[in-house]
KEMAR-510389 format. One record per residue (C-alpha): z, x, y; residue in one letter; residue number from 1. Coordinates in nm, 4 decimals, decimal comma, m for minus. Each point is the difference from the previous one (the first is absolute). Layout:
        c3        c1        c2  residuo  num
         Z         X         Y        a  NUM
...
END
This chain:
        c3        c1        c2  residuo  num
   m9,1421   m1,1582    5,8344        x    1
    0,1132    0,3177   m0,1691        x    2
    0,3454    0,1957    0,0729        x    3
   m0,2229    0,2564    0,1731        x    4
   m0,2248   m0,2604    0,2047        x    5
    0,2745   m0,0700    0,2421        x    6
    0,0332   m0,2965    0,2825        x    7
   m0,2711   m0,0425    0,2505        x    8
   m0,0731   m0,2484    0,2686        x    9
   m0,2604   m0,2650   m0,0913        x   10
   m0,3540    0,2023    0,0521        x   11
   m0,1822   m0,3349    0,0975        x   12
    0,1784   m0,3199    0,0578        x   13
   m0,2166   m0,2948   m0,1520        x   14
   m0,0920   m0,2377    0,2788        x   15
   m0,0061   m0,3085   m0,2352        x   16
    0,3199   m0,1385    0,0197        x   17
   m0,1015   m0,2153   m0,2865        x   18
   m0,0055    0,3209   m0,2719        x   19
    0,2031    0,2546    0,1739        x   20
    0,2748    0,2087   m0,2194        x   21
    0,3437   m0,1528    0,0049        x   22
    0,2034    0,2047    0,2165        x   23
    0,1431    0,3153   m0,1451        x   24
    0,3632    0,1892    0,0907        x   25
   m0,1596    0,3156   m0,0501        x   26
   m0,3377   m0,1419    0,2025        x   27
   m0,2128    0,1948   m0,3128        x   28
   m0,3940   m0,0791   m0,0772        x   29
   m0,0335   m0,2171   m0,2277        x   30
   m0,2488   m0,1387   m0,2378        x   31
   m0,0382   m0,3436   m0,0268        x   32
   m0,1443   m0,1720   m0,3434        x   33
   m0,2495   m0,0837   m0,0917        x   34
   m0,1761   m0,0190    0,3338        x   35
    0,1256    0,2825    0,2378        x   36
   m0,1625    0,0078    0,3338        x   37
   m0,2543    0,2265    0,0471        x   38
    0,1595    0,2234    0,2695        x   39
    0,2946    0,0254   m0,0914        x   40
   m0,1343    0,1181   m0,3354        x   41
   m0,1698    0,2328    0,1346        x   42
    0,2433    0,1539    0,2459        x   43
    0,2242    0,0505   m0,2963        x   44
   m0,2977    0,1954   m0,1989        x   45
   m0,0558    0,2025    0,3032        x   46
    0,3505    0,0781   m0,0109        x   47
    0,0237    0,1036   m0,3548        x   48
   m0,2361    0,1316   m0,2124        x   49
   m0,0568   m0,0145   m0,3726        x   50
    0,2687    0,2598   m0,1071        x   51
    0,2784   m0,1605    0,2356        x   52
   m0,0698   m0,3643   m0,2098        x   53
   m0,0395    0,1599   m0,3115        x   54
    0,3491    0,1776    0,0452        x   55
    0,1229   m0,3501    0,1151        x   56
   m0,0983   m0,1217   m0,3464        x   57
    0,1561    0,2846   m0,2021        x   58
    0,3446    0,0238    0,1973        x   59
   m0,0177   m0,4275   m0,0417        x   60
   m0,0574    0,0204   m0,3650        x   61
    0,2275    0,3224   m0,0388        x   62
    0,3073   m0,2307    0,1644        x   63
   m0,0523   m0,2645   m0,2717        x   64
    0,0056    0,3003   m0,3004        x   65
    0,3265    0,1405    0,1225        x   66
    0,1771   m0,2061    0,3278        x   67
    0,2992    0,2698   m0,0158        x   68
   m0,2065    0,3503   m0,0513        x   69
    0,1805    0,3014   m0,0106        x   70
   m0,1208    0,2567    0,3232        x   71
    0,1054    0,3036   m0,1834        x   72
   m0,1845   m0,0890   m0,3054        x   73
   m0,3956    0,1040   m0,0785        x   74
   m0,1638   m0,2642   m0,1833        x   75
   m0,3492    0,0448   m0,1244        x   76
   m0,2829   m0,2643    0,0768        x   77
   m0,3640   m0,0409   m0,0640        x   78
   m0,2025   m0,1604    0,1708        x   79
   m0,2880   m0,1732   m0,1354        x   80
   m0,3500    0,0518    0,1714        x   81
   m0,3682   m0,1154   m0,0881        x   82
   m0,2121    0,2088   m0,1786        x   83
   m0,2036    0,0545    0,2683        x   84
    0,2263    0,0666    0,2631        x   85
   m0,1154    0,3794    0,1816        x   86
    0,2632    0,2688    0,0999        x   87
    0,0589   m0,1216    0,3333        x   88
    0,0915   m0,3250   m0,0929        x   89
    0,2462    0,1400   m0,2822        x   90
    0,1182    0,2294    0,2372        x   91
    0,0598   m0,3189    0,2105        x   92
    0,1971   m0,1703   m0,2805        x   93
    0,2142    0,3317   m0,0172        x   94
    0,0558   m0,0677    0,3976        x   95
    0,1184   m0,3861   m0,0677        x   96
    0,2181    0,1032   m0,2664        x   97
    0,2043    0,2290    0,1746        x   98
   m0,0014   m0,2460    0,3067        x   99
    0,1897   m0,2276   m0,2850        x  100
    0,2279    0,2452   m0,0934        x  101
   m0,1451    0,0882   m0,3114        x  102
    0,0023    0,4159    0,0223        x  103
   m0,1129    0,0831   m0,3368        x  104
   m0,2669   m0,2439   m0,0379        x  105
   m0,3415    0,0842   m0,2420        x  106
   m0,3600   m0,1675    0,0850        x  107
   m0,1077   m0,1139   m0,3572        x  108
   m0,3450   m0,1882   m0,0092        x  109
    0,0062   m0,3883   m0,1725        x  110
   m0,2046    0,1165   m0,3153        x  111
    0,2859    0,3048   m0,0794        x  112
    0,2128   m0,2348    0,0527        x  113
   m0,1287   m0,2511   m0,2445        x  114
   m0,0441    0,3068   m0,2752        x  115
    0,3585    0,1096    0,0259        x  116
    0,1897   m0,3667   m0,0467        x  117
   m0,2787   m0,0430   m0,2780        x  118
    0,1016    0,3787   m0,1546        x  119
    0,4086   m0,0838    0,0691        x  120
    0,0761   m0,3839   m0,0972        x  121
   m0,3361   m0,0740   m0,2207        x  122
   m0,0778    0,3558   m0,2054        x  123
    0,3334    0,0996   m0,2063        x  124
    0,1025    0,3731   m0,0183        x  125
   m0,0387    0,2311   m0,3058        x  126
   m0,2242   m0,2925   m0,1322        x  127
   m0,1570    0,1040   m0,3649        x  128
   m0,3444    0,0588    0,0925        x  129
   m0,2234    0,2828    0,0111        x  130
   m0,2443   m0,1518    0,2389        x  131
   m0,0315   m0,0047    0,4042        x  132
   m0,0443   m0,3522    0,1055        x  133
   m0,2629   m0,0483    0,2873        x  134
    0,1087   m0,2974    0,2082        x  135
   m0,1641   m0,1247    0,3174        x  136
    0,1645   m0,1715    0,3363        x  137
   m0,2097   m0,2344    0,1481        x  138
    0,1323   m0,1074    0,3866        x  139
   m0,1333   m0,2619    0,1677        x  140
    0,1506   m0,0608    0,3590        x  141
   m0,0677   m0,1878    0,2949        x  142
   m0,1555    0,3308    0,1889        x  143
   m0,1618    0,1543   m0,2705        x  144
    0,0056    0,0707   m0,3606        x  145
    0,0230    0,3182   m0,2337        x  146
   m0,0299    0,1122   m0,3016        x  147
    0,2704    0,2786   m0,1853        x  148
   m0,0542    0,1752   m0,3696        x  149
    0,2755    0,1255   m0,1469        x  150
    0,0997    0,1658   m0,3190        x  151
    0,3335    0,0457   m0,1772        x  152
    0,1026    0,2732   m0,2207        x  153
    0,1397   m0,1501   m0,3334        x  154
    0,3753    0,0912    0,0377        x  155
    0,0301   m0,2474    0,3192        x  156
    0,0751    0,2555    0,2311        x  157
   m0,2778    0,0721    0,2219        x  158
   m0,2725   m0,1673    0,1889        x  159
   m0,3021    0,1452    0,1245        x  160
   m0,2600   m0,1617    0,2404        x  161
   m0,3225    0,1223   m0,1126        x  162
   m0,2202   m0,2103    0,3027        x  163
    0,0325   m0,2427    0,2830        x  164
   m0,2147   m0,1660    0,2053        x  165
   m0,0364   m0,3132    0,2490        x  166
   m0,2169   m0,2387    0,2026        x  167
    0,0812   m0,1895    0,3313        x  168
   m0,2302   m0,2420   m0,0523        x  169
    0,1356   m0,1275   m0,3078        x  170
    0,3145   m0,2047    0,0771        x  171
    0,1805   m0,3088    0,0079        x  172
   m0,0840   m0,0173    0,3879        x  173
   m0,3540   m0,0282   m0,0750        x  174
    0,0161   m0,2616   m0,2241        x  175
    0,1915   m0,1874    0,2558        x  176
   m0,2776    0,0583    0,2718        x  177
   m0,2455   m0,1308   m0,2927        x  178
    0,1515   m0,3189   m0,0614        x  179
    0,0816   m0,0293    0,4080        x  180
   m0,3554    0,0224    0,0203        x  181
   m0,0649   m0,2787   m0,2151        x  182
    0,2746   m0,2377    0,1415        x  183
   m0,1138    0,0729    0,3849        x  184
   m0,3822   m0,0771   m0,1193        x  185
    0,1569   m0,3535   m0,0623        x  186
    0,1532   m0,0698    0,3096        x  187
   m0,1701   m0,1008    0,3239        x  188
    0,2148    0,2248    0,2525        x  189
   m0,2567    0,3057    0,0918        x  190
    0,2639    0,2232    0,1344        x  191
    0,3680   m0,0913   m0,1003        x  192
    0,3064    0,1688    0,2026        x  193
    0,2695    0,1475   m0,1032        x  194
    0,2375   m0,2906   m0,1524        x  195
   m0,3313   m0,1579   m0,1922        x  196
   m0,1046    0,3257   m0,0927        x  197
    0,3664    0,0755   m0,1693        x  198
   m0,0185   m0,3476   m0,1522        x  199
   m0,3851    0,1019   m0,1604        x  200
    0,2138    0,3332   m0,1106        x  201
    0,2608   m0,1528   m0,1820        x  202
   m0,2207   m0,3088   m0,2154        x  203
   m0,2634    0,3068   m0,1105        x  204
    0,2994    0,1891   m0,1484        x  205
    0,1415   m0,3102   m0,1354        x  206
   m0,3674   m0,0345   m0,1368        x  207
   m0,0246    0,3271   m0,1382        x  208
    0,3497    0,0091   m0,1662        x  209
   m0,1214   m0,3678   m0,1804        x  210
   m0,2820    0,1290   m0,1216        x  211
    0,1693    0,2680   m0,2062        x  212
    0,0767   m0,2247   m0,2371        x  213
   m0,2179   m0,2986    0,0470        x  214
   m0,4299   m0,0594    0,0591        x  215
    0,1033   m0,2090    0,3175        x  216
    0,1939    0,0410    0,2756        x  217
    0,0876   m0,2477    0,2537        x  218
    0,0406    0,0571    0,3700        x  219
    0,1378   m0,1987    0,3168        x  220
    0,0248    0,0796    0,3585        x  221
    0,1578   m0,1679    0,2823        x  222
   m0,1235   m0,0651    0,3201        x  223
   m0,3130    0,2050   m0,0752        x  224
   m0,2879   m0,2029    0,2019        x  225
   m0,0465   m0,0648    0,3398        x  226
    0,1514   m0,3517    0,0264        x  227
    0,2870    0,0987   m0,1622        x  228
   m0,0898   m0,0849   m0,3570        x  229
    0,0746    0,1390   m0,3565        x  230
   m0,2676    0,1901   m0,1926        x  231
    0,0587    0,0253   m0,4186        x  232
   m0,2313    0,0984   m0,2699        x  233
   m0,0540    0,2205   m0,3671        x  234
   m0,0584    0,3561   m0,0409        x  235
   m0,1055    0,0555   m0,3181        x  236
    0,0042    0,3439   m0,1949        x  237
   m0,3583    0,0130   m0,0273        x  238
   m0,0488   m0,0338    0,3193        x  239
    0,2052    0,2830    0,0743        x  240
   m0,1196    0,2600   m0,2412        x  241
   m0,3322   m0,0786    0,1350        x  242
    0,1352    0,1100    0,3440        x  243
    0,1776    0,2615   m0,1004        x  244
   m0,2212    0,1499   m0,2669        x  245
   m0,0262    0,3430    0,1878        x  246
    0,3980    0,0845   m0,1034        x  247
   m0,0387   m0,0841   m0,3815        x  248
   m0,3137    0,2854    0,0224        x  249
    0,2474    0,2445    0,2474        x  250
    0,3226   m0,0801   m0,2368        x  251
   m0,2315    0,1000   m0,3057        x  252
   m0,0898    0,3192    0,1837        x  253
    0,2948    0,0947    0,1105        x  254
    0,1880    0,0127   m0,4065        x  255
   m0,3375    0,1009   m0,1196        x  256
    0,0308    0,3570    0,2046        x  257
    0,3595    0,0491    0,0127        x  258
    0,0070   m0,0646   m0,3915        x  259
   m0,2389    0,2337   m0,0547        x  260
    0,1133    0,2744    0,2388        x  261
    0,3231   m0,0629   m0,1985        x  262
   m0,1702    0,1120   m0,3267        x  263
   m0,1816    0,2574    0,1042        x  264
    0,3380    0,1676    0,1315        x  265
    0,1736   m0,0889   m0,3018        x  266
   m0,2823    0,2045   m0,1892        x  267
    0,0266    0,2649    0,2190        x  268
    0,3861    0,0354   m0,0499        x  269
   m0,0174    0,0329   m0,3495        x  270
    0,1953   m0,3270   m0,0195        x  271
   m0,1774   m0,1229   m0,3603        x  272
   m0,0109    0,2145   m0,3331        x  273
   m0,0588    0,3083   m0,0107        x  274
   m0,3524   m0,0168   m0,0114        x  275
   m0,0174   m0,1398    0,3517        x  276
   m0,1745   m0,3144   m0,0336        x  277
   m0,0129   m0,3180    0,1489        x  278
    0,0358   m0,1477   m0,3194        x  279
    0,3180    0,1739   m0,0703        x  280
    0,1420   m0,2115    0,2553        x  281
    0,1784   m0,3026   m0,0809        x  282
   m0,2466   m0,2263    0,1681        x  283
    0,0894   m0,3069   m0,2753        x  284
    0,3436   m0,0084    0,1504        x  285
   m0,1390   m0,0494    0,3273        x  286
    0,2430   m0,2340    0,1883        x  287
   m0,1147   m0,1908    0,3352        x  288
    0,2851   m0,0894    0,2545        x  289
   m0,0237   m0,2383    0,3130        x  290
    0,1965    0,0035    0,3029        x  291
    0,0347   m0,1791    0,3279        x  292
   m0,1294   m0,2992    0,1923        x  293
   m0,3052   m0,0186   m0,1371        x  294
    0,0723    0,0880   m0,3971        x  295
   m0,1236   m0,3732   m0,0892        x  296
   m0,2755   m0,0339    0,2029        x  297
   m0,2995   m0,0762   m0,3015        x  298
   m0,2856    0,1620    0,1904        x  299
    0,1719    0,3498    0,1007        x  300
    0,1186    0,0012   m0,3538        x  301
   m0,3225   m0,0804   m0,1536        x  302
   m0,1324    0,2967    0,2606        x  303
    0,2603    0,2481   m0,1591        x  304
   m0,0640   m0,0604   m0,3070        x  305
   m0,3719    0,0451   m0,0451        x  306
    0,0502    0,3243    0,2577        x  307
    0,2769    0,1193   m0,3053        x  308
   m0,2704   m0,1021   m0,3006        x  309
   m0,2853    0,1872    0,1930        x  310
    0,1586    0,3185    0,0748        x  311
    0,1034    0,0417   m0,3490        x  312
   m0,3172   m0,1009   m0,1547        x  313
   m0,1380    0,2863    0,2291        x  314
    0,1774    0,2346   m0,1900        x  315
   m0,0796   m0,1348   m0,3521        x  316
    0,3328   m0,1357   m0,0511        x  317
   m0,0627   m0,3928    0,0355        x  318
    0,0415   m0,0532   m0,3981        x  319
    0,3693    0,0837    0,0370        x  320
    0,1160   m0,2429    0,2688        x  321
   m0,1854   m0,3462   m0,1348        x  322
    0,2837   m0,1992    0,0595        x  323
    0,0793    0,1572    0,3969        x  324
    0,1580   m0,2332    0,2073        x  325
    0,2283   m0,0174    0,3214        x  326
    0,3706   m0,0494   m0,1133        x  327
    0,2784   m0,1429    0,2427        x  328
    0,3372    0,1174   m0,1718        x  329
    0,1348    0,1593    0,3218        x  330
    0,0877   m0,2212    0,2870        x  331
   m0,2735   m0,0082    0,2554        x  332
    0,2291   m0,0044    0,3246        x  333
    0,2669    0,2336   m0,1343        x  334
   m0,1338    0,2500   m0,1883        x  335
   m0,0667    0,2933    0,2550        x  336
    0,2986   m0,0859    0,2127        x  337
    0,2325    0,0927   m0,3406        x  338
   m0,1906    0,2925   m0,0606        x  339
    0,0435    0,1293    0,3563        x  340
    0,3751   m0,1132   m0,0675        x  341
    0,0171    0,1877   m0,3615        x  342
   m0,1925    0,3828    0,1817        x  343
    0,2880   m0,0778    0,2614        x  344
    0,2519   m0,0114   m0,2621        x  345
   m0,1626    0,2883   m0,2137        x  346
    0,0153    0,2318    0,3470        x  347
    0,3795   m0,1148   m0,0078        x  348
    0,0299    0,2300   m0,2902        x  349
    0,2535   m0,2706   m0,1453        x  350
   m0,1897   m0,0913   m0,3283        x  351
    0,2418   m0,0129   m0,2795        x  352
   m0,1358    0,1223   m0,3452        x  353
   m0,0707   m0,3013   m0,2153        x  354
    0,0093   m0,2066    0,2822        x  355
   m0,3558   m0,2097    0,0790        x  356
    0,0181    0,1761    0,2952        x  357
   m0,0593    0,3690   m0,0838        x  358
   m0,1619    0,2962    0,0821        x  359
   m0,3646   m0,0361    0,0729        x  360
   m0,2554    0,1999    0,1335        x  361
   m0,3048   m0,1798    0,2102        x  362
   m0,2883    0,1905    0,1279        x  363
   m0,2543   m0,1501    0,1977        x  364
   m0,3103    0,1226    0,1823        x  365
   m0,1091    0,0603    0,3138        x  366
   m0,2211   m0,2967    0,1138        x  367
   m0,1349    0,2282    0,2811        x  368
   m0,0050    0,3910    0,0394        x  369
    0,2143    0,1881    0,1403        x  370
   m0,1055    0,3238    0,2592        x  371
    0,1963    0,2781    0,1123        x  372
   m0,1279    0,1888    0,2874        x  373
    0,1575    0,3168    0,1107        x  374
   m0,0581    0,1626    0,3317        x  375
    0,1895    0,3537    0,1095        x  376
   m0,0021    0,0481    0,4207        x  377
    0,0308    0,3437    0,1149        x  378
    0,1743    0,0180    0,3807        x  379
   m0,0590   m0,2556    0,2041        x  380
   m0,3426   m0,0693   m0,0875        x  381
   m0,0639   m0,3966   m0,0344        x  382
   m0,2531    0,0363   m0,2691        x  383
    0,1139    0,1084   m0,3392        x  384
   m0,1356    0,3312   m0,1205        x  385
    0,0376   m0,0680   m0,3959        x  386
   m0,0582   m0,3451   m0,1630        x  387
   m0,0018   m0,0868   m0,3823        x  388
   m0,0408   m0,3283   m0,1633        x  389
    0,1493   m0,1415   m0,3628        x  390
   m0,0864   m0,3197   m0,0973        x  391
    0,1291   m0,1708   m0,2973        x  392
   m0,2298   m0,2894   m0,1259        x  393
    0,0431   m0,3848   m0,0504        x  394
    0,1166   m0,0653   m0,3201        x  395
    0,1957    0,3018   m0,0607        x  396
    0,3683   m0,0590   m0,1594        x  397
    0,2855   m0,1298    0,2141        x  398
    0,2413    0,1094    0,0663        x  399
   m0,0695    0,4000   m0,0903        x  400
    0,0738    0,3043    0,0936        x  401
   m0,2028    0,2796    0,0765        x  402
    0,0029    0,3776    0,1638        x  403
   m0,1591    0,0765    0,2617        x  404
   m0,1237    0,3317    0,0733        x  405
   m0,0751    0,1033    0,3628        x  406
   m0,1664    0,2866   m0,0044        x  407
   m0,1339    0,2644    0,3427        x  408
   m0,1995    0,2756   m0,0939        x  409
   m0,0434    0,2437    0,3302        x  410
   m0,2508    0,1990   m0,1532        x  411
   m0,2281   m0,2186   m0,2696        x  412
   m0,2578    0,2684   m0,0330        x  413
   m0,0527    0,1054   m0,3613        x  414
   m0,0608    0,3425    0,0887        x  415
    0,3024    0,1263    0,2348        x  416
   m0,0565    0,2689    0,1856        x  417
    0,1757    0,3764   m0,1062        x  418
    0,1076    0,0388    0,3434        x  419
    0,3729    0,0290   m0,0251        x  420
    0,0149   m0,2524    0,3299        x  421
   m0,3211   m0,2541   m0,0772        x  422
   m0,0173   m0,1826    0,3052        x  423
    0,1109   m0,4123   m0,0333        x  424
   m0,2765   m0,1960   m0,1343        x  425
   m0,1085   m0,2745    0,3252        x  426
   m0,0713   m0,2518   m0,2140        x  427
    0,3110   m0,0744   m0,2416        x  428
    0,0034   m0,2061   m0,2924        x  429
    0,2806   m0,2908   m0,0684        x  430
   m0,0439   m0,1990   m0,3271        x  431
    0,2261   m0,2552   m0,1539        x  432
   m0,0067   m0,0467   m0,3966        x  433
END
């Protein structure tokens, strides 16, 4: 429960004695782990929805930062989101961050995130090079994973995003489900409930995690037939990768476009030498990052890495990378929560010159477009009598700035009339540039 949440009665007593909440003073819903009954579960999600949890999380986590925070003090904070995430749910973020007390709070997505601790803590400033260095981000989470290109300018000082992209169906989670579905296809139960299905859960990450690192995995569950019995086996990695072969072919598509919408950008920026050319970029430098849950998984990374070789052999520059490969330098957990820490501390204006942490200037792009609709009412009339529309594309620079221009022309006809008193055009013209 969050400061805001405030006490409530109990919104549906549990009538088994056996795994009812411990009384409370405050008689709050609670959630009990790891097996919380069903209604009461589901009272409580009735009674809050996603942006009352989520500011739940940020006020709990903001109380561990600073117990003692000062109320007449701003403090910046940035919040870290998925690529993928869409306005509203941003916009929801926003909501949950002020609910936590966090006024000044920025929505920065994971892959920015990534680019600026990389930029900050790994790429030193006024560094003696004449070159741009092209680095990609490579997330892999348990909802979905994405893919960010970024280059740096050679004093250390600025990061642009030149592309994004993502895919739900390539995650951690659907790993899980794959070796789940090779576990459950061992054991005799046709439909398991919820305690034996939570058991399944838990030995196919288990699994999962193993094979990382190993050709077999183990796995062991409890109480998983009928008669009460155990059920243990192998998963091995081949089996899995022939189960999941459809995410190595969606991983490689997924850096194969972004990586080459990246290029064509950086082309069309003038980015290279002078002469504009893809080879004028420095593709040998090319460096390969991997975050998150999934950054050792051998069959997403084998996936990534033939999508990176293909889109560059696509534009003639295969030669130059023959040694590509995914490099683990950053840590996988950590890395975009201290670069949403390090844009909070840049916003703070406190960077000290000399200092590691210094001024930097991050500029991302929009992962979807942006429309501006204007509509001008005359009187009381319900339906507007003007409307004009500006759109500014995916992929365009963020943040920027741009003007504006709304313009109404009364009379649009190229030939106005010599009458000193032309009479008012009926159908008027508004335009936004």
């Amino acid at each position: 429960r969050g400061d805001g949440a405030g006490p409530g009665p109990n919104p549906n007593p549990n009538p088994n004695p056996e795994s009812s909440p411990s009384p409370n003073p405050n008689n709050e819903p609670a959630i009990i782990a790891p097996f919380p009954p069903q209604l009461q579960s589901r009272a409580f999600l009735e009674r809050h929805n996603a942006t009352h949890i989520a500011g739940m999380l940020l006020g709990h986590v903001r109380h561990i930062a600073d117990p003692e925070p000062n109320p007449r003090a701003t403090q910046p904070a940035a919040v870290a989101s998925p690529v993928g995430a869409t306005w509203a749910q941003k916009a929801a973020l926003l909501d949950a961050a002020a609910v936590a007390g966090l006024d000044d709070a920025n929505v920065v997505d994971c892959g920015s995130c990534a680019a600026a601790a990389y930029g900050i803590l790994r790429h030193p400033a006024n560094a003696a090079s004449s070159q741009h260095p092209l680095v990609v981000f490579i997330d892999v989470g348990a909802s979905q994973a994405s893919v960010t290109v970024c280059q740096y300018d050679a004093r250390g000082q600025r990061c642009r995003v030149l592309a994004q992209g993502w895919d739900d169906a390539v995650s951690t989670r659907a790993l899980d489900d794959a070796v789940l579905g090779i576990i459950r296809s061992k054991v005799s139960e046709p439909s398991p409930g919820p305690r034996l299905q939570a058991r399944l859960e838990k030995a196919a990450e288990r699994a999962k995690t193993v094979l990382s690192a190993n050709r077999e995995a183990p796995w062991h569950v409890e109480c998983a037939t009928p008669d009460g019995s155990d059920a243990s086996g192998v998963v091995s990695r081949s089996q899995l990768e022939e189960v999941a072969a459809d995410l190595e072919a969606e991983a490689a598509a997924l850096a194969r476009g972004v990586l080459e919408a990246a290029l064509d950008r950086a082309l069309g920026l003038g980015l290279g030498a002078r002469e504009e050319s893809l080879e004028s970029l420095p593709i040998e430098d090319l460096s390969v990052e991997v975050v998150g849950g999934g950054a050792a998984v051998p069959l997403l990374r084998r996936g990534f890495e033939e999508g990176l070789k293909l889109a560059l052999e696509a534009k003639d520059l295969g030669t130059l990378t023959p040694s590509l490969s995914l490099g683990r330098s950053m840590n996988p957990f950590e890395a975009p929560a201290i670069g949403a820490t390090l844009v909070a501390a840049m916003e703070s204006k406190r960077a000290a010159p000399g200092s590691r942490l210094r001024a930097y200037r991050l500029e991302s792009v929009l992962g979807l477009r942006v429309r501006f609709r204007v509509e001008l009412f005359e009187g009381d009339d319900p339906n507007p009598k003007f409307t004009a529309v500006h759109e500014v594309p995916a992929g365009a620079s963020y943040p920027s700035v741009s003007d504006v221009t709304l313009e109404l022309n009364l009379n649009p006809n190229p030939n106005p009339s010599p009458k000193p008193n032309p009479k008012p055009n009926p159908n008027p013209e508004l335009t936004l540039k």
